[in-house]
N, C-alpha and C positions, 0 to 999 in steps of 0.2 A: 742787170735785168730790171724793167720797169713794171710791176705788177700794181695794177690798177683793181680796188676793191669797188664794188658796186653799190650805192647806197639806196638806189632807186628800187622802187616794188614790181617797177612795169618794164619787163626787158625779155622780148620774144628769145634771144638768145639763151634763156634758161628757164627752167622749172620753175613756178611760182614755190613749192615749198624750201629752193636753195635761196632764193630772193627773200622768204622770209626770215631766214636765216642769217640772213646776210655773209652766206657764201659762195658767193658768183664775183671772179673776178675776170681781168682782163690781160692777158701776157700776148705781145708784141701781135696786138689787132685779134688774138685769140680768145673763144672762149675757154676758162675754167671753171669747176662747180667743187663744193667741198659739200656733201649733205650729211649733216647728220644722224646716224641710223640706231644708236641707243646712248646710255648712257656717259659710254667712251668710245664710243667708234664711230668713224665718218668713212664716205664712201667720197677717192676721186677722181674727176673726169678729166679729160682734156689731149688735145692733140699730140702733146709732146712729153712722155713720161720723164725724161733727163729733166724736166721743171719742178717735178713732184716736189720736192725736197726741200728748196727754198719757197715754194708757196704756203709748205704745211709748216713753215716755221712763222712767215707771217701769221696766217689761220690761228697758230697757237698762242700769238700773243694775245687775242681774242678768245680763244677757248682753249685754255690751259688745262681744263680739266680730259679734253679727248684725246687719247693717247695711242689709240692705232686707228689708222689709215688702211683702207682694202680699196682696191682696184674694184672696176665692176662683175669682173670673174670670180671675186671673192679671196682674190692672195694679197696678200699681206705688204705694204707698199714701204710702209715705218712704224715702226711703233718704239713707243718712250716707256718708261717706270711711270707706275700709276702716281698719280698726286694724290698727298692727303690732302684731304676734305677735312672741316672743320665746320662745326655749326654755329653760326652767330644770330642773336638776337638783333631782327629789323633794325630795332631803335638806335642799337648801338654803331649802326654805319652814319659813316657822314660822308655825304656825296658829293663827287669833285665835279660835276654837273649841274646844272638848275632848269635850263629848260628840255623839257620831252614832247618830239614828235607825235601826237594822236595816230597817225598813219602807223609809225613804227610799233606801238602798244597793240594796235589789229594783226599787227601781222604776226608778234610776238605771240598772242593769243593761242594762235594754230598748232605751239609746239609749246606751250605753259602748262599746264593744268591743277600742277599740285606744288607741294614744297621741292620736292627731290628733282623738279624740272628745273631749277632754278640755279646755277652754280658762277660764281662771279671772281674776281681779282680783288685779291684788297693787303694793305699793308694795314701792321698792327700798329695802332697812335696812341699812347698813354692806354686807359684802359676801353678803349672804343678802336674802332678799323675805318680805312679811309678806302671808298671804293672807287678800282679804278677801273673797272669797265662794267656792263650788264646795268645802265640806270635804268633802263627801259624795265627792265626783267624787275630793277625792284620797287619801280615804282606800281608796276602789273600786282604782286606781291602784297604791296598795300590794299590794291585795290581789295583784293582777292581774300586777305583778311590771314594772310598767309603771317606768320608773329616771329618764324626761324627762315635762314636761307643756308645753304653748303656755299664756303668759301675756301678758295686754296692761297697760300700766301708765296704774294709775288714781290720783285724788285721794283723798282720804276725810278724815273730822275727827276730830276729837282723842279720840272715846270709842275707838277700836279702839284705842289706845295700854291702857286699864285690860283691854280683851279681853286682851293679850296678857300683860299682865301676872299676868292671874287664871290665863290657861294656862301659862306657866311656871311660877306658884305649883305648879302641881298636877304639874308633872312633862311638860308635853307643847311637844315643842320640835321637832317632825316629824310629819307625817301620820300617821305608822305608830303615836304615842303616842298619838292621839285615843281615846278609849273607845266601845265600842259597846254599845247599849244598847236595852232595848225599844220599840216604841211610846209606851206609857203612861208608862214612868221617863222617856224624852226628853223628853216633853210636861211632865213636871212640874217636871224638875232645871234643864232649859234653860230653859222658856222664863219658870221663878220668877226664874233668876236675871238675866235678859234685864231682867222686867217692876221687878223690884227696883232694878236700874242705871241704867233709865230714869228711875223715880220717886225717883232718889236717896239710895234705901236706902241703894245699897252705895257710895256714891263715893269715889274714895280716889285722893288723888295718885301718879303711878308716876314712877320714876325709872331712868334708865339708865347701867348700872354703867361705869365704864372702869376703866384700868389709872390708876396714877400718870403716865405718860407719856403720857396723853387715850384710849388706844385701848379703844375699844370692846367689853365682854367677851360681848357678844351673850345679855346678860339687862338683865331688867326687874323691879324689884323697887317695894313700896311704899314711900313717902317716909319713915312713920318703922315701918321694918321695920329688926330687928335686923342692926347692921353686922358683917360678917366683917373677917380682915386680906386686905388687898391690892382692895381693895372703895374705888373715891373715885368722885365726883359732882362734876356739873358745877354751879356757881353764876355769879352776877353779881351786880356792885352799879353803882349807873348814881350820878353826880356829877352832877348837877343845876343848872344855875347859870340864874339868870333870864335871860328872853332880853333883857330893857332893860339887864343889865350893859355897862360901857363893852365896845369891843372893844378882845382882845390887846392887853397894853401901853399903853395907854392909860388906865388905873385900873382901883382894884380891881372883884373881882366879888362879886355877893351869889350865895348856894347855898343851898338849901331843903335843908333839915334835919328828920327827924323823929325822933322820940322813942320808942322800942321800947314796946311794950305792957309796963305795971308786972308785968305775969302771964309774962310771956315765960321761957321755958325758959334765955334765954343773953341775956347784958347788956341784962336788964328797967330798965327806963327812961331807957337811956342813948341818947342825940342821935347821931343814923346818917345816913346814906345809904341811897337806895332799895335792896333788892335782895334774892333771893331763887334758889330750886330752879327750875334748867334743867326742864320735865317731858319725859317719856319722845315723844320725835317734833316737839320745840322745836330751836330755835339759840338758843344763846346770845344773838341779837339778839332774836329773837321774844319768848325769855321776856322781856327788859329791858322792851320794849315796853309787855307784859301786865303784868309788875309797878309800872310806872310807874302805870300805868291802873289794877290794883287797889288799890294803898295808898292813890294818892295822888288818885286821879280827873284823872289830868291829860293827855292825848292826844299821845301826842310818834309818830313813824316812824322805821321801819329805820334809812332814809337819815337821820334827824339825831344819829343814835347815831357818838359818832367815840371809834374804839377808843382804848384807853390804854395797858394792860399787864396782864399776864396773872400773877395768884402762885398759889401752893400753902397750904392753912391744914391743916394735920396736925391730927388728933384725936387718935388714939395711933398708936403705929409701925404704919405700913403701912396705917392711913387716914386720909382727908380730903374737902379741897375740891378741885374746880379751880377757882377764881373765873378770870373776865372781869371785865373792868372797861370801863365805857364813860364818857365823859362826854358831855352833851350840853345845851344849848338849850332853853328850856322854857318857854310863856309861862304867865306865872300869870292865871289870870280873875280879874275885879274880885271875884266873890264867895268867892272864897279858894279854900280846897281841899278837897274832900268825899273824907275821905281813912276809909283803912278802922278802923273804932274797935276789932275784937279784935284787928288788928297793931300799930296807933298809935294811941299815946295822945294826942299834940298836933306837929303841926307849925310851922315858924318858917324865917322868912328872915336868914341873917345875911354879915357880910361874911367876906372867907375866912380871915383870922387866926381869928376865932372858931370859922368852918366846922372851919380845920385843927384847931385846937387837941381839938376834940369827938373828932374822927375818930385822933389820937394817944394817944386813953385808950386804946384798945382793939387797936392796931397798933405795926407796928416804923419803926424807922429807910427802911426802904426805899422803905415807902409812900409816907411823909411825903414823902422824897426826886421820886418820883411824883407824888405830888398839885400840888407846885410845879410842876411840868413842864408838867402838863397846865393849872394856870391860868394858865401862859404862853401858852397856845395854845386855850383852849376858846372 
């Protein structure tokens, strides 16, 4: 079913106060209206009630906090468990937005007035929240001198991570930094570069800054974006050992091995270990996971990731890595490994004196020291 939200103010098809809402949609040539009628409850229209259902799931990703739905007779059409609400301090959202419609702030206007109007999406980011919808609503807020909002916490996927990172590019790290802008220039800045990000124009991996000591400096930058000093990044590399190896103690183990792409920026074809860039809204587990799965095409979980030890790789004073290190369990399929060809150039299974020996061209004493440890125990 194709259900078509409407962004426009001006649509005889509906109510001006469902338009400033922006809940007037569109199902197969049909009008639909969602209005909001209090704090949690919306009233809905439309020709064909067997649609209700999947509209108001749309509707919710937008307004999470409205949780029953009434007909216009006043019975009861759906209703969900209340969301908790949570109060957050303005300052501390960082907006996955940067520019705001003037038109959509008037019309916003009509159903604002106070603090307790105002309710948004946001996921929790170190000690600050990343909001992911309602920019309008808090940029109105600033205006309005408004200092708290009600937020309920949601999920989302991994594209709001490059949102946030395009808005810190440009300087906006609070409501109040949003830009405001015409009809026409919103329509064409925003939603080019929405329809570009989508269609993979602009993709571009982000990454999240910490200190040398792991903590968090509450930015987000691109992956190969000029480094500052005191600027380091989270890495991993995952030890890979077959899962048919004897166990523990019991003889050696074999360890899947690849070979860095001949083109590689830093030790082009030299025989490695999986690992790669934590991205910006990853754990260090997650990413392991994902890079396991991109180089090598090989399906491993969380849970069979067994941590190792944790070093530092300095680039010049005052930056670097943080690597993680995981080893783990890994069954190889009989048709090998469909592993990625502009990272690697060729993969191979060998036993771990050869593993080690690969993995000490390019390392210190302490690893080496490490990596014995953990094929006592992987």
């Amino acid at each position: 079913m194709d259900i078509t939200r409407i962004d426009s103010y001006y649509d005889n098809r509906f109510s001006q106060n469902v338009l400033n809402q922006h809940g007037a949609y569109v199902i197969e040539d049909e009008p639909y209206e969602i209005e909001i009628i209090s704090k949690d409850s919306a009233v809905i229209r439309g020709k064909e009630p067997s649609l209700y259902a999947e509209l108001i799931e749309q509707f919710r990703f937008h307004a999470p906090h409205i949780c029953r739905f009434l007909d216009d007779s006043g019975a009861i059409v759906k209703k969900y468990p209340v969301e908790d609400k949570i109060k957050i301090k303005l300052e501390d959202i960082q907006p996955s937005q940067f520019f705001i419609d003037k038109d959509k702030v008037e019309a916003v206007k009509s159903f604002v007035n106070c603090e307790d109007d105002i309710v948004i999406q946001v996921i929790p980011w170190n000690d600050r929240f990343i909001a992911l919808d309602g920019h309008t609503r808090l940029f109105l807020a600033k205006s309005l001198g408004v200092s708290y909002v009600k937020a309920v916490i949601a999920e989302t996927e991994n594209w709001v991570w490059q949102f946030v990172g395009e808005a810190q590019k440009r300087g906006i790290f609070t409501p109040g930094d949003m830009t405001l802008l015409n009809h026409e220039d919103y329509d064409i800045k925003w939603n080019q570069f929405c329809d570009e990000l989508f269609a993979g124009e602009q993709e571009e991996e982000y990454r999240e800054v910490f200190t040398k000591e792991g903590v968090s400096q509450g930015r987000i930058v691109p992956k190969h974006a000029p480094v500052s000093e005191g600027e380091y990044f989270k890495q991993i590399l995952v030890i890979l050992k077959t899962k048919d190896s004897p166990a523990p103690g019991e003889g050696v183990g074999n360890y899947i091995m690849q070979q860095r792409s001949l083109k590689a920026k830093y030790y082009a074809g030299m025989w490695d270990a999986t690992g790669g860039s934590v991205k910006a809204g990853e754990t260090p587990e997650e990413a392991a996971v994902r890079e396991v799965k991109e180089e090598l095409g090989l399906d491993i979980t969380v849970d069979d990731l067994v941590p190792a030890w944790n070093f530092i790789a300095e680039w010049n004073p005052g930056t670097g890595l943080l690597f993680s290190v995981f080893g783990c369990r890994a069954e190889v399929l009989e048709n090998g490994f469909d592993f990625d060809k502009r990272e690697v150039n060729d993969v191979k299974i060998a036993l771990f004196d050869e593993f080690y020996r690969c993995m000490m061209d390019h390392n210190d004493e302490i690893f080496g020291e490490e990596l014995k440890k953990l094929e006592k125990r992987l």
